[in-house]
C-alpha positions in Angstrom: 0.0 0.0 0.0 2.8 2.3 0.7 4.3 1.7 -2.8 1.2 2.3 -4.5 0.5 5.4 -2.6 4.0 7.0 -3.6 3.5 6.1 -6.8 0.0 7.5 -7.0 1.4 10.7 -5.7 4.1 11.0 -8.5 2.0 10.4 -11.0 -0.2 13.2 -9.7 3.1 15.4 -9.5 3.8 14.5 -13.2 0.7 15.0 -14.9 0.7 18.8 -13.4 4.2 19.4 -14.2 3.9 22.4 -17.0 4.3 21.8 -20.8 7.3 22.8 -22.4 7.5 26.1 -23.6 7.9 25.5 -26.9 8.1 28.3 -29.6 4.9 27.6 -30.7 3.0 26.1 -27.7 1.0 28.3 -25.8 1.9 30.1 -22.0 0.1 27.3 -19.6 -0.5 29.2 -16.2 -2.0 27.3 -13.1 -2.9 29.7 -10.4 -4.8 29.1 -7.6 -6.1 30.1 -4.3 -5.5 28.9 -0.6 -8.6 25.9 -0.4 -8.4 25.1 -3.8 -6.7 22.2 -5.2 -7.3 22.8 -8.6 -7.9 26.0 -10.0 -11.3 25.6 -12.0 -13.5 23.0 -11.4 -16.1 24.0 -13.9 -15.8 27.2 -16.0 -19.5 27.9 -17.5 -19.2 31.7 -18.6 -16.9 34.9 -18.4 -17.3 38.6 -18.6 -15.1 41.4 -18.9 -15.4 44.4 -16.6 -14.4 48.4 -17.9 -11.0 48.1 -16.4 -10.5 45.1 -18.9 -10.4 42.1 -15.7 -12.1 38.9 -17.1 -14.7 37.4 -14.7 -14.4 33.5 -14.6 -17.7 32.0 -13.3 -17.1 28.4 -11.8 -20.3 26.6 -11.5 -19.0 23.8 -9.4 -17.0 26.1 -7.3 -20.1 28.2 -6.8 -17.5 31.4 -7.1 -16.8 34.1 -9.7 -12.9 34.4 -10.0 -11.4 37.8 -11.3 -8.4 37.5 -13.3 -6.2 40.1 -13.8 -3.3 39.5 -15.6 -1.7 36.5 -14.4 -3.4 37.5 -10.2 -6.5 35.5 -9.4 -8.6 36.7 -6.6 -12.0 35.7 -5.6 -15.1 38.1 -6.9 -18.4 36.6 -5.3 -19.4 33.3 -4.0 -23.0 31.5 -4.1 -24.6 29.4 -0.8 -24.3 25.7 -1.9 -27.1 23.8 -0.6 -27.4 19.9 -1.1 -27.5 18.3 -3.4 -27.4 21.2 -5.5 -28.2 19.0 -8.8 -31.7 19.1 -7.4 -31.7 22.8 -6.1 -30.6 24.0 -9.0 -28.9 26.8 -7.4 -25.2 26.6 -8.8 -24.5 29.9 -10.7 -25.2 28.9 -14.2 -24.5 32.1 -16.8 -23.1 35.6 -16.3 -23.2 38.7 -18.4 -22.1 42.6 -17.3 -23.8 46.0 -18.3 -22.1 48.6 -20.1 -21.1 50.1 -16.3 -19.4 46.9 -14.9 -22.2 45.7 -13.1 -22.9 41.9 -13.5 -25.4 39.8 -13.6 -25.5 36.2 -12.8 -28.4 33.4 -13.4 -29.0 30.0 -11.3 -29.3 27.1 -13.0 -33.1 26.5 -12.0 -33.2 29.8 -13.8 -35.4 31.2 -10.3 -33.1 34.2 -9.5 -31.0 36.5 -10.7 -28.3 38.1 -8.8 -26.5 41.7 -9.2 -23.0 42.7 -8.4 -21.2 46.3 -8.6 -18.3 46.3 -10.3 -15.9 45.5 -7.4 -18.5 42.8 -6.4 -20.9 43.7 -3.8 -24.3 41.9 -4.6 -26.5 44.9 -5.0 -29.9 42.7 -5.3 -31.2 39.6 -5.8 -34.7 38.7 -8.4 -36.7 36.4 -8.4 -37.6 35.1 -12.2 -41.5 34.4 -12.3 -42.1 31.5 -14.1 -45.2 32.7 -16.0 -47.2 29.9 -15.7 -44.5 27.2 -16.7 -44.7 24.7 -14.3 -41.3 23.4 -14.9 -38.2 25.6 -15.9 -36.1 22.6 -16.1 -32.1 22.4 -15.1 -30.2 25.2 -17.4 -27.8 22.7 -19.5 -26.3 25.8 -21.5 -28.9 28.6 -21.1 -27.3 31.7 -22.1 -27.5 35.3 -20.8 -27.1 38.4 -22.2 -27.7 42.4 -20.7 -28.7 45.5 -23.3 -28.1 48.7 -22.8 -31.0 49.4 -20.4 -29.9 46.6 -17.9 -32.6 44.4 -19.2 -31.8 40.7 -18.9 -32.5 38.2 -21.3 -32.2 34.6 -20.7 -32.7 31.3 -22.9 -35.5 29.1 -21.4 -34.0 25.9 -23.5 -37.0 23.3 -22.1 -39.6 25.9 -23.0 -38.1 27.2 -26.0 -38.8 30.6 -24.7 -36.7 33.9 -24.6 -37.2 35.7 -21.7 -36.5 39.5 -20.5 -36.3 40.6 -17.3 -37.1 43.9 -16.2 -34.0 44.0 -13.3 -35.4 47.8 -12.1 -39.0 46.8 -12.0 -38.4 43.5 -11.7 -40.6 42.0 -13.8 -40.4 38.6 -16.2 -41.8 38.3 -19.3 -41.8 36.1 -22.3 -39.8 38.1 -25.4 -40.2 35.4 -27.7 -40.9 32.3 -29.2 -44.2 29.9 -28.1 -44.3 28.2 -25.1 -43.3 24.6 -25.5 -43.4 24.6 -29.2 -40.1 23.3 -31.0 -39.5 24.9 -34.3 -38.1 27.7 -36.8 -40.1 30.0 -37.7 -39.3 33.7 -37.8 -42.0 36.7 -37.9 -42.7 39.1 -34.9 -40.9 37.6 -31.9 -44.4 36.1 -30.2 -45.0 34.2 -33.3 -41.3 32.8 -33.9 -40.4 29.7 -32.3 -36.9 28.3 -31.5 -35.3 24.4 -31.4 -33.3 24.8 -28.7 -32.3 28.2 -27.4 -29.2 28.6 -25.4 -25.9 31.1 -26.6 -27.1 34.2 -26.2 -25.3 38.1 -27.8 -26.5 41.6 -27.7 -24.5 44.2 -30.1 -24.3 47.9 -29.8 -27.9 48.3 -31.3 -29.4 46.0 -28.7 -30.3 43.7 -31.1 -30.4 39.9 -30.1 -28.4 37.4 -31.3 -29.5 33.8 -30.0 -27.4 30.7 -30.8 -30.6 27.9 -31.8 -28.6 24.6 -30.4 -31.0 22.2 -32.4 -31.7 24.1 -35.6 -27.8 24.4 -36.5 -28.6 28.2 -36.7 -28.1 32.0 -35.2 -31.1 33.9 -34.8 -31.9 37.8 -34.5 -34.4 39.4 -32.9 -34.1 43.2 -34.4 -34.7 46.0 -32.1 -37.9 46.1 -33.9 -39.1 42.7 -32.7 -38.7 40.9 -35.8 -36.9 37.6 -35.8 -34.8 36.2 -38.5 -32.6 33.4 -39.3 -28.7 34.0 -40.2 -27.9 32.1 -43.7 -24.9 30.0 -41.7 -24.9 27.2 -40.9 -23.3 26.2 -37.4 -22.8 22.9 -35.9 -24.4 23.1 -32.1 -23.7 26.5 -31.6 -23.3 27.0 -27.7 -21.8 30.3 -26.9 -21.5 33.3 -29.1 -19.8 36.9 -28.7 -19.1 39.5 -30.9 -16.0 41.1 -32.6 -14.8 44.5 -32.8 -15.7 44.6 -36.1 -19.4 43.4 -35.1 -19.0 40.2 -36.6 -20.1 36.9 -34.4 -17.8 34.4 -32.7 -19.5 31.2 -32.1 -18.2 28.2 -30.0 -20.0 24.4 -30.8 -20.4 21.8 -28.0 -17.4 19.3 -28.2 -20.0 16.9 -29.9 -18.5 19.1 -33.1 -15.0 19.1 -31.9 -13.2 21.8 -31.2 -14.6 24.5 -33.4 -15.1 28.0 -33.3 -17.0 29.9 -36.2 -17.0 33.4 -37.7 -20.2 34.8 -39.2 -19.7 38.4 -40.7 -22.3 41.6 -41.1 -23.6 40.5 -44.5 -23.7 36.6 -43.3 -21.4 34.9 -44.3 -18.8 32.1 -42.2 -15.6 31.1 -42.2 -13.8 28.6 -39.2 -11.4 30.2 -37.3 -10.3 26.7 -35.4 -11.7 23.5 -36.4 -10.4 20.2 -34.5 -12.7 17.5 -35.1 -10.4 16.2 -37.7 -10.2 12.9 -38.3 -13.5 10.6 -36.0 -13.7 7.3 -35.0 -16.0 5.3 -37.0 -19.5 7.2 -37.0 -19.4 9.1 -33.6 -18.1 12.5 -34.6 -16.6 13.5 -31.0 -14.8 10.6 -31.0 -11.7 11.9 -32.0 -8.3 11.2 -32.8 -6.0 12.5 -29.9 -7.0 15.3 -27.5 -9.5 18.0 -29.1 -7.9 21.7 -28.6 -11.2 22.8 -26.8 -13.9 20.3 -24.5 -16.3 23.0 -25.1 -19.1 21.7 -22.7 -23.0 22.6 -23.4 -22.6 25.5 -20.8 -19.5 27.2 -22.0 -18.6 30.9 -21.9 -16.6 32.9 -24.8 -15.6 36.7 -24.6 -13.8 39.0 -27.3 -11.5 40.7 -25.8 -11.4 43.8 -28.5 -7.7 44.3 -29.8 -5.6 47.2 -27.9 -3.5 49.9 -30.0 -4.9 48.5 -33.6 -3.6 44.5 -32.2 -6.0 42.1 -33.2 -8.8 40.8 -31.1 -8.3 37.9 -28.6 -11.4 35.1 -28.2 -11.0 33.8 -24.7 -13.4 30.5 -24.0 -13.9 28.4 -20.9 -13.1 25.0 -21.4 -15.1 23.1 -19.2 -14.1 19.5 -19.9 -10.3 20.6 -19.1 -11.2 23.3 -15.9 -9.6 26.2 -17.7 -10.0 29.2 -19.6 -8.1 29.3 -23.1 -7.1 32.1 -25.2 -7.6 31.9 -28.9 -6.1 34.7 -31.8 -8.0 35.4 -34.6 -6.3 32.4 -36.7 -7.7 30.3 -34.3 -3.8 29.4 -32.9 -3.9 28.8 -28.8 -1.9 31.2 -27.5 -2.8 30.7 -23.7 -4.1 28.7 -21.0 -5.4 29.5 -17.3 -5.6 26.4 -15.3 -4.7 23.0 -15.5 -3.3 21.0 -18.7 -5.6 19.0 -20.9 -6.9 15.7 -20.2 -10.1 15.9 -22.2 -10.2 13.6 -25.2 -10.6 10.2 -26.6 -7.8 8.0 -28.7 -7.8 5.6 -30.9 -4.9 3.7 -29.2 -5.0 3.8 -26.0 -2.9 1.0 -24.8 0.0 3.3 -26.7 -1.2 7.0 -25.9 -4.3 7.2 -23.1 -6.1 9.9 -23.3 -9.6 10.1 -21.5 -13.0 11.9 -21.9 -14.2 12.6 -18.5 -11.6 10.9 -16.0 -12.9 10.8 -12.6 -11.4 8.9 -9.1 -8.6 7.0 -9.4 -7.7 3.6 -6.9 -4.5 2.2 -6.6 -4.1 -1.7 -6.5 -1.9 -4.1 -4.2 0.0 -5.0 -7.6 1.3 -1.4 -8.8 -2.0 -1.0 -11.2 -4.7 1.9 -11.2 -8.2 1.6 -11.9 -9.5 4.5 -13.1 -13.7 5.7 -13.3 -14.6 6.9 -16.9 -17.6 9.4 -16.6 -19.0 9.1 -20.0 -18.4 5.3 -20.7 -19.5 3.8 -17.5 -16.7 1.8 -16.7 -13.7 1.3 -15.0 -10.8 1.0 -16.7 
């Protein structure tokens, strides 16, 4: 027992010993906090304050981190009640208002929480559920804040968009039809959605809405009407938008690792796309460790490009526990957190790589077992 336990303990050591810093690999940093063994558990969503710090939201931690630089400190914490898969009261999405002050949903989607800028919770509303009798668990519900401090959230079981009034605070549904799956556009009571969940609001407070389901972005205009971008997306998850006012969307890691460009006038182009090569029909499946385990609740920010440098697309990776930064060529130029061990292989006798790896036991003999989240097994 004594062997195995030294040996589990240098294996541990190894596999957080930093990359090499190769010319062309990106800056790995793993900070952390006293009380935290790793430094992200769960990474759902980010925001970006005025003075440019990125807001981390950990939804298993139940904090918001604030990272400045290469300093993480803690911004707000949420009381964990058990078993919180039930309660639904993890933080779940996070968005900030032209000021700096932020706004953060639960996952049961029941309240709504609202932090100044140097994170003292100003208020906390309640979300009325308008007659739904069942919100359902926020998979990848998205959140977004106009210019008025209005809050918009995806209501992914319901298909519904809803606004929330955060002065008067008030709930109602902005659009689509209760319950009813579908694509249709028109005024934004008669339009329905597949499945609702990124969500972006530009300059002109118009809507941007990532339709999981449909393979689609939507718009809601300022005017109310809803319309359907010509791209074509696989899963789109999490969207932002440019400098330029072009969209950045993130697909789940069902696509791979792939990040998509849509421009003014429509059109796409792939800024990173990992899925490469699959294994026979399951297209996640792939060969080697993706570049991005973008999870269905999964955050991206544009960070807009300082003295005419380009922009930066920072994303959390949820299946890894960190937040990775992206230029505009899609190259990986930095990682906050820990090092990859998202990922599937086709050999894995020769090179293991796992998908979800979760307790590990040491044996009498020198072995491991090891729990394997998504395939049921040990291994």
């Amino acid at each position: 027992w004594g062997f195995s336990l030294t040996l589990l303990l240098l294996i541990l050591l190894v596999a957080n010993l930093p990359l090499s810093h190769a010319s062309n690999a990106p800056t790995i940093e793993t900070l952390g906090l006293p009380g935290y063994s790793r430094t992200f558990a769960d990474p759902t969503d980010i925001a970006v304050l005025p003075d440019k710090s990125l807001l981390i939201l950990d939804r298993d931690k139940y904090t918001i981190f604030r990272l400045v630089g290469n300093e993480l400190t803690q911004f707000a914490d949420f009381k964990r009640n058990f078993p919180s898969y039930f309660t639904g009261d993890e933080p779940c999405a996070m968005d900030s208002n032209r000021s700096g002050d932020v706004f953060v949903v639960n996952c049961s989607q029941t309240t709504i929480y609202r932090f100044s800028p140097n994170g003292n919770l100003i208020k906390s509303i309640s979300v009325q559920k308008l007659g739904v009798t069942d919100r359902g668990f926020d998979w990848g519900g998205g959140l977004a804040v106009d210019s008025n401090s209005n809050v918009f959230l995806t209501d992914e079981k319901n298909s519904l968009i809803l606004k929330i009034n955060t002065t008067m605070e008030t709930t109602e549904v902005y659009a689509g039809k209760s319950g009813i799956q579908g694509q249709d556009n028109g005024f934004r009571l008669q339009a329905t959605f597949n499945l609702p969940r990124g969500l972006a609001i530009d300059q002109q407070d118009n809507l941007f809405i990532g339709d999981y389901s449909s393979g689609r972005i939507r718009k809601i205009g300022s005017n109310g009407q809803v319309s359907t971008l010509d791209s074509e997306v696989c899963l789109p998850t999490a969207i932002d938008i440019d400098s330029q006012g072009n969209l950045i969307v993130v697909s789940e890691y069902f696509c791979g690792s792939r990040i998509t460009k849509i421009s003014l006038g429509g059109s796409s182009s792939t800024i990173l796309d990992d899925s490469a090569e699959s294994v026979g029909n399951v297209p996640w499946a792939l060969v080697g460790k993706p570049i991005l385990g973008a999870d269905s609740n999964i955050g991206i920010k544009v960070l807009a490009g300082v003295e005419q440098k380009s922009d930066t697309y920072v994303v959390t990776d949820g299946k890894n526990g960190s937040v990775k930064y992206f230029d505009t060529n899609g190259k990986l130029i930095r990682i906050v957190g820990g090092t990859d061990v998202f990922g599937v292989n086709k050999y894995p006798k020769q090179t293991p790589v796992f998908n979800s790896p979760g307790a590990i036991y040491p044996l009498s003999d020198g072995t491991f077992l090891r729990s394997e989240e998504h395939t049921s097994e040990l291994q």
